[in-house]
C-alpha positions, 0 to 999 in steps of 0.5 A: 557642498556636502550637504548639497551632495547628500541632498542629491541622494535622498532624491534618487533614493526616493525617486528609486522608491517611488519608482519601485512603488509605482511599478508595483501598483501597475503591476497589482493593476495588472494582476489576472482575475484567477489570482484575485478570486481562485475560479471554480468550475463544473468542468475543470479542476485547477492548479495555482503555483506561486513561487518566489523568484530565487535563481534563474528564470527557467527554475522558478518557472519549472517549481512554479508548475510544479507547485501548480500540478500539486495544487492540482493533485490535491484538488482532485483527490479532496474531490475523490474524498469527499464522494466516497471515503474508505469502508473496507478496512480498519486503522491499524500498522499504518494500513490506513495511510499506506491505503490512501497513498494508494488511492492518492497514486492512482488519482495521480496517474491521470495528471497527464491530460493537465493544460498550461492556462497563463503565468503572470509574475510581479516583482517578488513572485512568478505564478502559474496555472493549470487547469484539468478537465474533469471529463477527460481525468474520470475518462481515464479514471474509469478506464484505468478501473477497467483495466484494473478489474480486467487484471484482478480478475485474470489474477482470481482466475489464476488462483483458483486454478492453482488452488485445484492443483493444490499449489496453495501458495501460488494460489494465495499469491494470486489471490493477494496479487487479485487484490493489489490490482485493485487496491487503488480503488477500494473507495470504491465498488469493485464489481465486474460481470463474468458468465459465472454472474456479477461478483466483487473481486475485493470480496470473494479474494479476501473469502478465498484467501481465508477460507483456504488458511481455514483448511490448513492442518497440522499433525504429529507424526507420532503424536507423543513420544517418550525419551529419556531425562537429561537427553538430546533428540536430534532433528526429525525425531517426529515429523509435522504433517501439514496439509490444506483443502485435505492435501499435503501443502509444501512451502507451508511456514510454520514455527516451533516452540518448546515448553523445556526452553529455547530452540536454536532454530525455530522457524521451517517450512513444509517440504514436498511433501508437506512435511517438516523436520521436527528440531533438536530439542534438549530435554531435563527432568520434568517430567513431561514436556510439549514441542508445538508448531504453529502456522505462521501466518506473519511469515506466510503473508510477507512471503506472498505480497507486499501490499499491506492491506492483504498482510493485515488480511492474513494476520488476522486469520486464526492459525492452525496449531498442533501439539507433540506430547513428550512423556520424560522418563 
């Protein structure tokens, strides 16, 4: 009897089996021809999405197609890739990888016109695919640029009239404001027609910019002093003078340094004015000693933008400096 009952168990499990088998054949059978062989066209891109089907229907379908459009995404931006590759910059301070997210979220930008094409599942996974049409994704590419350099452009403009009002760092703002626009197109040309003639946003904000921390200057007022050993000048015993394109520049940040030991404070920026408190110094018996000031370009460059590229820009500007001769008696 017993060995009658596990008898009659060996042949349900193996008709449970073959079963199973025979309905995973049929379904092989069944299997759409863009699984089989991934489909390449001149007129779409396309997505696949495969997922394993863990917890209800409707979240395996949702992370199907959310793995689809990713597959989409990475289709479209290893096309980008491989037209043109980015000319305009140097690997440093991850600058390089914050460029290409940049490049990678602008393509991204034009995922919306993606169309649903079929699903198909089995009985482990659920597959979906989605296809974009490439004419439709540069459509709204080269409209995007557009819209970007019309942007840019507007920012340049901005800048430059705000540089002939001697407002310096509206005017660096604008000009790094002029390049963040446009940053998710440097792989590309950045021309734009104006009545002034044909220029590259890229380019003339960048020249801009640095011609304009070219101009900054940095004076002593007066340019030595002479104090007594073992003493303690207050703040303001001398001001720093800081001008740009020939005029006083306020909101200029500078920092200080002292050859007789540490400063407790010794980070400013220029007043109204453009001028700066020189800070309390305490001084020995050397004999002599120097308080310098120095643009900081570091500070400058986070002050105005967030965008990466644009601080790289700036840091490597040469910064302007002046020195405070202290005679000590």
């Amino acid at each position: 009897m017993h060995k009658l009952i596990a008898f009659s168990l060996c042949l349900i499990l193996f008709a449970g089996c073959s079963s199973k088998k025979k309905e995973a054949e049929l379904l092989e059978l069944s299997k759409p021809e863009w699984l089989k062989n991934r489909p390449v066209s001149n007129s779409y891109f396309y997505g696949i999405g495969t997922i394993p089907k863990q917890g209800g229907a409707a979240y395996y379908q949702e992370k199907s197609k959310e793995k689809a459009l990713a597959d989409l995404s990475k289709q479209i931006n290893t096309q980008i890739k491989s037209e043109q590759s980015l000319y305009r910059m140097e690997d440093n301070s991850g600058v390089y990888e914050y460029m290409q997210s940049r490049l990678k979220a602008t393509s991204n930008e034009f995922l919306e016109a993606y169309e649903f094409v079929d699903q198909w599942e089995d009985l482990n996974y659920y597959y979906t695919f989605y296809r974009l049409s490439k004419s439709e994704f540069y459509a709204r590419k080269a409209k995007r640029k557009e819209e970007a350099l019309q942007l840019s452009l507007s920012k340049y403009q901005q800048a430059q009239k705000a540089s002939q009002l001697n407002d310096f760092i509206l005017a660096l703002e604008q000009y790094a404001a002029a390049i963040d626009a446009i940053s998710g197109y440097l792989n590309e040309q950045t021309s734009i027609y104006t009545p002034e003639g044909n220029i590259d946003l890229y380019e003339v904000s960048k020249d801009a910019m640095a011609d304009m921390i070219a101009t900054f200057q940095l004076s002593f007022r007066p340019e030595s002093i002479a104090a007594k050993a073992n003493t303690k000048l207050n703040d303001g015993h001398t001001q720093l003078l800081i001008q740009c394109q020939g005029n006083m520049a306020r909101n200029i940040p500078v920092r200080f340094s002292f050859s007789g030991g540490f400063l407790s404070t010794d980070k400013f920026k220029s007043d109204l004015n453009g001028q700066v408190k020189s800070p309390a110094i305490k001084l020995s018996n050397n004999g002599q000693e120097t308080l310098m000031a120095i643009v900081d370009l570091k500070t400058l460059s986070r002050n105005i933008t967030k965008n990466l590229l644009v601080r790289q820009l700036i840091g490597k500007q040469k910064p302007v400096s002046a020195e405070l001769q202290i005679r000590v008696n």
